[in-house]
Steps between C-alpha positions, in 0.01 A plus 500: 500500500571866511885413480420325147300733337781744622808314357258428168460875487859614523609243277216642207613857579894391476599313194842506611419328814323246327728429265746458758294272724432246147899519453564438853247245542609286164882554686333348837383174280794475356699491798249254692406246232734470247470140451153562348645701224761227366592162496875597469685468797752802536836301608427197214841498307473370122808635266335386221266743496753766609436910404200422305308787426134550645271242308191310587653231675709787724313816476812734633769282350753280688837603676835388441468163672128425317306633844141638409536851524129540567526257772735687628359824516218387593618327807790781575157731530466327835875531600575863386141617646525324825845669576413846408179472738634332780817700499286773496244446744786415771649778414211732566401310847851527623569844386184656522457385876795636581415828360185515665682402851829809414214731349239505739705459858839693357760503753883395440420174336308672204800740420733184534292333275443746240844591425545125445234504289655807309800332455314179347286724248829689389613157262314403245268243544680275227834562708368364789316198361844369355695591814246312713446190275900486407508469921164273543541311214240360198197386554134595556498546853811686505360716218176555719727608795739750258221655325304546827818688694520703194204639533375481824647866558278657251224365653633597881527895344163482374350369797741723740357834302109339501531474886626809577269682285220306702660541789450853510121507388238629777321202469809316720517779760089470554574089530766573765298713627216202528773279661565283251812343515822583245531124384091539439537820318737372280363174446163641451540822322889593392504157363188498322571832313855420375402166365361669169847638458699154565279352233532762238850514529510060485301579168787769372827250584328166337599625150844581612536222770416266152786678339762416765381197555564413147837648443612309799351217343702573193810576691444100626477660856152397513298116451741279357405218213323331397255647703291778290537837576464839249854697565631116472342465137659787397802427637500162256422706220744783515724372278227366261351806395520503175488116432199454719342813593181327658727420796494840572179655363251312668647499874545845453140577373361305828711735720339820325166388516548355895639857531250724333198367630697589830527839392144547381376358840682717677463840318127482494466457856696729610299815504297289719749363736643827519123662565496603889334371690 
């Protein structure tokens, strides 16, 4: 009850936030239920109805082999979202463990790993998502995998830095002190505290996670046809610019909204992530 009326509160006092949670929650049914938004069917070819511009009958216009554009935005919601999350989220479980486990026991393995790590960060995020898909190959689990080795190291740093900063708090000398184990104190307390931080910074790479994800997309490193996918769109309508400029408009306006409601999530709670304590 008191988490509610809390949540109701901060959203009232933070328009940004709010607005950020509508966008991101519109995104969410997007990506889950599609079907309920059009009868289309994103991979139904008809080239008689090729390049037509949005209408009633196809409110975002058709592509060049007479695909419902809607459709398939609608549907490459679910794709496009679903890779930059899960990619994501393993990235931050695998990398942020691990920079718990270097940060908070140190030793020979953490310097081993964080030059490793410094090496990884040192190429551009872009650079290594073509490198590692060019080696993996398409497709959306291979995507999941690239993206997540991309940025798994980011999220190892920021963990690494989190536990050592907690690691040399009084409050884990006094729980030594009380004979609690070093697994317990970092399960219990290191862990606890440097979860905040993992999150915010999952919050800062969706927007540019989305990014890569689509230019690999549009480099055809990513999901293949016919299966819908954003960066793929755009890839189709690259050289249609200027005879069908819907191809590109309205994937492209789904990625900046996905992206700034993102943002606006994660700017407003910062201050309160950051907060100690």
């Amino acid at each position: 009850m008191r988490g509610g009326l809390a949540a109701r509160t901060l959203l009232r006092r933070q328009p940004a936030l709010l607005l950020g949670v509508v966008l991101a929650a519109l995104m969410l049914y997007v990506a889950a239920l599609p079907g309920t938004l059009t009868v289309h069917s994103p991979t139904a070819v008809d080239v008689n109805a090729a390049l037509q511009p949005p209408s009633v009958a196809h409110l975002f216009g058709t592509d060049d082999t007479g695909r419902d554009l809607y459709a398939r935005v609608l549907y490459g919601a679910r794709i496009t979202l679903g890779i930059v999350a899960g990619s994501l989220a393993l990235a931050a479980v695998a990398g942020g463990a691990l920079g718990l486990l270097a940060g908070f026991f140190g030793r020979v393995s953490d310097m081993a790993a964080s030059r490793l790590v410094d090496v990884a960060l040192s190429f551009p995020p872009i650079f290594l998502g073509v490198v590692i898909t060019g080696i993996l190959g398409p497709g959306v689990r291979n995507l999941v995998l690239a993206m997540a080795i991309v940025y798994a190291p980011v999220f190892f740093r920021i963990a690494r830095a989190g536990a050592i900063a907690e690691g040399a708090r009084t409050y884990i000398e006094a729980a030594r002190a009380l004979g609690l184990g070093e697994w317990t104190i970092l399960r219990r307390h290191v862990a606890r505290n440097v979860w905040p931080l993992i999150f915010l910074q999952y919050m800062i790479l969706f927007p540019l996670a989305l990014q890569i994800e689509a230019a690999l997309g549009f480099l055809g490193l990513g999901v293949q046809p016919p299966t819908p996918d954003w960066g793929s769109i755009l890839a189709q309508a690259k050289d249609l610019l200027l005879t069908a400029p819907w191809m590109s408009i309205f994937p492209g306006a789904f990625i900046l909204i996905a992206a700034a409601a993102v943002i606006l999530i994660g700017r407003s709670l910062q201050p309160i992530l950051d907060a100690p304590g």
